[in-house]
C-alpha positions as a Markdown table, in Angstrom:
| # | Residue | x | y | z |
|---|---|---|---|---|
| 1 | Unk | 148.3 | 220.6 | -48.4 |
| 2 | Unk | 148.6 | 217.1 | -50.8 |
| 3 | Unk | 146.0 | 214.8 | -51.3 |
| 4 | Unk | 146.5 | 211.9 | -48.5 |
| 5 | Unk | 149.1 | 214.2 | -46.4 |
| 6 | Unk | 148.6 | 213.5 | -42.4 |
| 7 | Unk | 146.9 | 216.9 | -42.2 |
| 8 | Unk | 148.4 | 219.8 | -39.7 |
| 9 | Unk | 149.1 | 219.9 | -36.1 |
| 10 | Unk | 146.5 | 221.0 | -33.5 |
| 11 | Unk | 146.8 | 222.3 | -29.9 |
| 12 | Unk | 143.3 | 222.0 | -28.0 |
| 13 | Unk | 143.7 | 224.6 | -24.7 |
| 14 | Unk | 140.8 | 223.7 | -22.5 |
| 15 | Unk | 139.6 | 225.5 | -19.3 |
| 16 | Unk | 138.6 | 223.7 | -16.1 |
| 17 | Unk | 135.3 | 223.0 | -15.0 |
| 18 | Unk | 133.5 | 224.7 | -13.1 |
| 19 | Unk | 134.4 | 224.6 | -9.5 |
| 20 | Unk | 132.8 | 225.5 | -6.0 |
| 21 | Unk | 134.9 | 229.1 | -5.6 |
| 22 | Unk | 134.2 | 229.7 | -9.0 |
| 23 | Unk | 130.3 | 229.4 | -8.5 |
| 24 | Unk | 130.9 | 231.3 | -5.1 |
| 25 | Unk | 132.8 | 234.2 | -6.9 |
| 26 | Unk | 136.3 | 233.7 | -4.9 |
| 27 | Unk | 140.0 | 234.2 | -6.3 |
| 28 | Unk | 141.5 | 230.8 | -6.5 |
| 29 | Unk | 144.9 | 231.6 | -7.7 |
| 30 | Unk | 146.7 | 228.5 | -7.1 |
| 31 | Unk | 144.6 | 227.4 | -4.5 |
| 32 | Unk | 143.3 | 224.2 | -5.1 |
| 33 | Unk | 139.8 | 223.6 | -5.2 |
| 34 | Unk | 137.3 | 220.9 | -6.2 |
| 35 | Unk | 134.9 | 220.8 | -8.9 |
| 36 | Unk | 131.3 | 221.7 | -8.1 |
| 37 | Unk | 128.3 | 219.8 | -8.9 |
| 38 | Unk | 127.8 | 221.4 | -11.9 |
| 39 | Unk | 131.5 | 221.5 | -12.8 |
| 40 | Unk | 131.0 | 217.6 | -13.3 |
| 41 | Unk | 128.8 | 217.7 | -15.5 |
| 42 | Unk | 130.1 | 219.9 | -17.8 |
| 43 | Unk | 133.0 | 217.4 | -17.5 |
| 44 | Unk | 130.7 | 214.7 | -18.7 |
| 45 | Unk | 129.3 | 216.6 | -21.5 |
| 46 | Unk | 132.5 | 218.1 | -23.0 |
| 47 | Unk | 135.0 | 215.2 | -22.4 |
| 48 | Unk | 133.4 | 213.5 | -25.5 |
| 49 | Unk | 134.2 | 216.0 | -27.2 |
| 50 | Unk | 137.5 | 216.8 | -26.8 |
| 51 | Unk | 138.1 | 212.5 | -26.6 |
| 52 | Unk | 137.1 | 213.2 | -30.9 |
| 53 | Unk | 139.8 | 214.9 | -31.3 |
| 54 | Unk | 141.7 | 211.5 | -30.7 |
| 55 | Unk | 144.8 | 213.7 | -28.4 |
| 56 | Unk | 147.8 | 211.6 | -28.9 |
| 57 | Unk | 149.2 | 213.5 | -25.6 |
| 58 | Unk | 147.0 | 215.2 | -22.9 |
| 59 | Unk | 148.8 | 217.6 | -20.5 |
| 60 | Unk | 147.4 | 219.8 | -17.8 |
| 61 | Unk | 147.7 | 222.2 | -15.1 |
| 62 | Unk | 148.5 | 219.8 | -11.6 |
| 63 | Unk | 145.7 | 222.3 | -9.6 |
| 64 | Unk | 143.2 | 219.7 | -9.2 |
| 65 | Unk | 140.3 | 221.2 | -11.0 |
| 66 | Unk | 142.2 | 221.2 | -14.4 |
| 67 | Unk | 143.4 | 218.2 | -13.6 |
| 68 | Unk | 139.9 | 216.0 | -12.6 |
| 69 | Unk | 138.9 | 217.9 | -16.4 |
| 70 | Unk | 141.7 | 216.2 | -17.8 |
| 71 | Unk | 141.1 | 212.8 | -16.4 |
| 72 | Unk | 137.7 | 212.5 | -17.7 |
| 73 | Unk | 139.1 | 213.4 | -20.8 |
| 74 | Unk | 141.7 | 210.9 | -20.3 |
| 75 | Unk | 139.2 | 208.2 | -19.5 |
| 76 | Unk | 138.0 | 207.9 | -23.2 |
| 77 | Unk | 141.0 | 207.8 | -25.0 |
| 78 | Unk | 143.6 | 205.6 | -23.0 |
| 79 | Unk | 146.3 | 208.8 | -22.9 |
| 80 | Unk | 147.4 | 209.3 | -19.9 |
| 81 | Unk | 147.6 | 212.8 | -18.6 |
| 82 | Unk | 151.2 | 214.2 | -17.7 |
| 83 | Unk | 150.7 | 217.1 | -14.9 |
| 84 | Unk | 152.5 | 220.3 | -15.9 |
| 85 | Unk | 153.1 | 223.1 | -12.5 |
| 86 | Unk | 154.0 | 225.9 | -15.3 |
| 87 | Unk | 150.4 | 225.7 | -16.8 |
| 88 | Unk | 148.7 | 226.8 | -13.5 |
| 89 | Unk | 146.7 | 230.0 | -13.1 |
| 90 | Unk | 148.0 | 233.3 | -12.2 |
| 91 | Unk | 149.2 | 233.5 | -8.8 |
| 92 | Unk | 147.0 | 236.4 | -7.5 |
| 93 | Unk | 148.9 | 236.8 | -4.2 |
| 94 | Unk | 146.6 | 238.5 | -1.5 |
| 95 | Unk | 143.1 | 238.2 | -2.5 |
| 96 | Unk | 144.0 | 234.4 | -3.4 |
| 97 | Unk | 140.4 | 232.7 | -1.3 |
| 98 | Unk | 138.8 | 236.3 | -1.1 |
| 99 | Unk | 135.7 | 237.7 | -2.7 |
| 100 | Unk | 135.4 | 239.0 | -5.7 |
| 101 | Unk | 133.3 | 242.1 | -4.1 |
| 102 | Unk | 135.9 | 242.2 | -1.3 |
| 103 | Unk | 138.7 | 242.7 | -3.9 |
| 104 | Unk | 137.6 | 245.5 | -5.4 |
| 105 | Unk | 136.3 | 247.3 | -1.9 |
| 106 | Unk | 139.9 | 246.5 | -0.6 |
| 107 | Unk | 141.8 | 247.0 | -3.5 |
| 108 | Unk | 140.4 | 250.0 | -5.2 |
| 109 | Unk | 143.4 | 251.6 | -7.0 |
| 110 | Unk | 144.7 | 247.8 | -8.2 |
| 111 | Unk | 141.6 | 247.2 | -9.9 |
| 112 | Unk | 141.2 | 250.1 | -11.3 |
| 113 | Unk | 144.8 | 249.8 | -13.0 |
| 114 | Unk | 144.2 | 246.5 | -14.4 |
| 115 | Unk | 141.2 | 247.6 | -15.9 |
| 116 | Unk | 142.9 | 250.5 | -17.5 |
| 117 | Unk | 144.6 | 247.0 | -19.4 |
| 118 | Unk | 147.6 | 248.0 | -16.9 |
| 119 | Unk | 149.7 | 244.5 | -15.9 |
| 120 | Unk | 150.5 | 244.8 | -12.2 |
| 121 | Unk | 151.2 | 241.6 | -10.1 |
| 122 | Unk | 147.4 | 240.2 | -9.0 |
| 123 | Unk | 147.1 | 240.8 | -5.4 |
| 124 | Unk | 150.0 | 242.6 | -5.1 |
| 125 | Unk | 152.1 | 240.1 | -4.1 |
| 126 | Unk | 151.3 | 237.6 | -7.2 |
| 127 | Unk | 151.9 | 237.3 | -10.7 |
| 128 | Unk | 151.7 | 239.8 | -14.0 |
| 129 | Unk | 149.9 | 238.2 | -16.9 |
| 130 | Unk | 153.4 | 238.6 | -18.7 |
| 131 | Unk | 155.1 | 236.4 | -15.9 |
| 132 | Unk | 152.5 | 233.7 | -16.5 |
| 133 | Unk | 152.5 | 233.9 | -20.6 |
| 134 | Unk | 156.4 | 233.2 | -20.2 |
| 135 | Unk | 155.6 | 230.0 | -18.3 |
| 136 | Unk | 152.5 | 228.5 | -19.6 |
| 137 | Unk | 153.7 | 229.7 | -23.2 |
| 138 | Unk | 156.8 | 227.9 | -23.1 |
| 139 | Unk | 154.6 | 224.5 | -22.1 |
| 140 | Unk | 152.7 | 225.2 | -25.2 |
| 141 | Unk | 155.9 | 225.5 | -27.6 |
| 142 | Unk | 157.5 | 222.1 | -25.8 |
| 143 | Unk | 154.0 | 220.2 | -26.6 |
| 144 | Unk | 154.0 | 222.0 | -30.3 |
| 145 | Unk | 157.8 | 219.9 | -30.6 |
| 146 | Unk | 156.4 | 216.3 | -29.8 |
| 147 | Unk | 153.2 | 216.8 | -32.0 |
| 148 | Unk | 153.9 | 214.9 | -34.9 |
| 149 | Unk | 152.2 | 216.2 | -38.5 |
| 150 | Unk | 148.3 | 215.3 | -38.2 |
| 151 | Unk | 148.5 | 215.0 | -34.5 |
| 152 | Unk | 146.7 | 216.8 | -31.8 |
| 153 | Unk | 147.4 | 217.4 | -27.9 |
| 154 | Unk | 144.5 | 218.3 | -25.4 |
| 155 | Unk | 146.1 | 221.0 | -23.1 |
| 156 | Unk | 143.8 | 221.9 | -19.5 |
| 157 | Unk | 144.6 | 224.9 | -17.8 |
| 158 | Unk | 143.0 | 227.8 | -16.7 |
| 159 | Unk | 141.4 | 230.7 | -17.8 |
| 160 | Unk | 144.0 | 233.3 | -17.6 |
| 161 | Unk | 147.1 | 230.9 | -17.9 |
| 162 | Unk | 145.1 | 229.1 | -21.2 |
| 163 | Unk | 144.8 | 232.8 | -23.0 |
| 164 | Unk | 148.1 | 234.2 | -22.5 |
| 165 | Unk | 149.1 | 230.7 | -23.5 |
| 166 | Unk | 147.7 | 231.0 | -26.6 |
| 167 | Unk | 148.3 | 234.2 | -27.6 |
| 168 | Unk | 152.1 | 233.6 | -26.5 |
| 169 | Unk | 152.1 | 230.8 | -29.2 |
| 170 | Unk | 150.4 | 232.4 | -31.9 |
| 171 | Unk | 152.7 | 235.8 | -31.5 |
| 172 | Unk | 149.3 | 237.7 | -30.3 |
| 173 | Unk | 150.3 | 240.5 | -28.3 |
| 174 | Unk | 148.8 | 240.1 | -24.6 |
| 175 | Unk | 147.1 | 243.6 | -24.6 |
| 176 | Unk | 145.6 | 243.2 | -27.9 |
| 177 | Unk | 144.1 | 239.9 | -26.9 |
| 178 | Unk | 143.1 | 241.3 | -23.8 |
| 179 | Unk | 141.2 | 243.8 | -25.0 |
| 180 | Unk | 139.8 | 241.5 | -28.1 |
| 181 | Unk | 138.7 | 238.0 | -26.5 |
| 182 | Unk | 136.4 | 237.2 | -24.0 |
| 183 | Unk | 137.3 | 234.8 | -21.3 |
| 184 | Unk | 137.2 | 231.2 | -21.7 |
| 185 | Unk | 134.1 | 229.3 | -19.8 |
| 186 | Unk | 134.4 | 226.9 | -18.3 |
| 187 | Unk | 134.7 | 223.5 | -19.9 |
| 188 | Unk | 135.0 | 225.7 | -23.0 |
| 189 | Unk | 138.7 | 225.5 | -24.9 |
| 190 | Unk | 140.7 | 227.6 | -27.8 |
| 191 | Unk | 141.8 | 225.2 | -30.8 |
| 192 | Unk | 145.5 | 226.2 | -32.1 |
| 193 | Unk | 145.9 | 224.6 | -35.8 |
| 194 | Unk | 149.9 | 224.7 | -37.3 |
| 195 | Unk | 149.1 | 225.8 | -41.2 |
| 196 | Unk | 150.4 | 227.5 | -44.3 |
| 197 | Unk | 148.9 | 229.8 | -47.1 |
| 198 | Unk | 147.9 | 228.5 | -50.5 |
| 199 | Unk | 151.2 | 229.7 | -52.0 |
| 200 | Unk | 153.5 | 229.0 | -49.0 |
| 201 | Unk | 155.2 | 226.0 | -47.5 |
| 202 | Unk | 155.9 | 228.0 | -44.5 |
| 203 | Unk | 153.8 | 227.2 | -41.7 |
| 204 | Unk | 152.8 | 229.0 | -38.2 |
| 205 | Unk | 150.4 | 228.4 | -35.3 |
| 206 | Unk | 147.3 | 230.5 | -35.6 |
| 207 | Unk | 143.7 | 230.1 | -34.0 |
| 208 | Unk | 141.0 | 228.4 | -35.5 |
| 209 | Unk | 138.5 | 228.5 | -32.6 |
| 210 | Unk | 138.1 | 230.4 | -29.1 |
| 211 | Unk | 135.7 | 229.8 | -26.3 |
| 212 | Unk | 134.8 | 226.6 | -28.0 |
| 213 | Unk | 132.2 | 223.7 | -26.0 |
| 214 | Unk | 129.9 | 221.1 | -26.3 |
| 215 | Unk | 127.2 | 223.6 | -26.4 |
| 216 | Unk | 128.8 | 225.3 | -29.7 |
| 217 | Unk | 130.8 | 223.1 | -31.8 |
């Protein structure tokens, strides 16, 4: 990089806040639930945050706790957030509003194959994790093309859709970073930084930080 360039583009993949089925352990899916209590105030202390790294475009999932986590985010900088369907979380079909203890009394021989890192559809009739990193991945690339060098874009999704995201845009395949990264917390995002090597003007997405919040930056 030259002395006085604009400095390279950046892709900031936030989770949601917490919300009340997350707090009561129940698959949300595409069901569309409100933040909790606490959920809104780990919107207050993260929006900050992620309003200093002066997004000149914020898009999010149109579920309305990524959403509301985008809007406070919004609030500080002026951008206004464009809602994006393809960034919402896996569609996890049958035990979308169920237990989590309930899923895996029901659904023995489906949890066990996903924890063998196996891909079936969530809750039978749902999504893979492939089907959503085609979707939410080709967000990502389409907000990569309107960065323009030195800018950033805050992105709020979800925390499967934000992973497989991310390691669709970086070229990471989905079992490795299964089987590698921890899930994102809430209110806690992945940064996504376009750079080169040294000795190369070549340049390619790559990730600078994962599970990142207010409580660790």
């Amino acid at each position: 990089m030259t002395s006085g360039s604009p400095g390279p583009r950046r892709i900031v993949l936030v989770r949601h806040a917490e919300t009340v089925d997350n707090a009561a352990r129940i698959w949300q899916g595409h069901k569309d639930t409100a933040l909790s209590e606490l959920g809104r105030e780990q919107v207050a202390a993260a929006a900050p945050h992620l309003a200093a790294y002066d997004p000149a475009l914020i898009v999010s999932s149109d579920l309305q706790r990524a959403a509301s986590t985008a809007d406070a985010i919004a609030g500080l900088t002026g951008v206004e957030v464009r809602l994006d369907a393809r960034l919402r979380e896996v569609h996890v079909g049958e035990w979308q509003g169920m237990h989590a203890d309930d899923v895996r009394e029901q659904y023995p021989d489906l949890v066990a194959a996903l924890d063998r890192g196996e891909d079936p559809p969530r809750g039978v009739t749902g999504e893979t994790r492939a089907e959503v990193a085609v979707r939410a991945g080709a967000v990502l690339r389409e907000v990569a093309r309107e960065l323009l060098p030195g800018e950033t874009a805050v992105v709020v999704a979800h925390g499967v859709s934000a992973r497989v995201a991310a390691s669709d845009l970086v070229g990471l395949d989905q079992d490795v970073s299964d089987a590698v990264f921890r899930g994102l917390d809430n209110c806690h995002w992945i940064e996504l930084v376009e750079v080169g090597k040294s000795f190369s003007a070549l340049t390619r997405w790559r990730i600078s930080g994962w599970n990142l919040g207010p409580w660790n930056v």
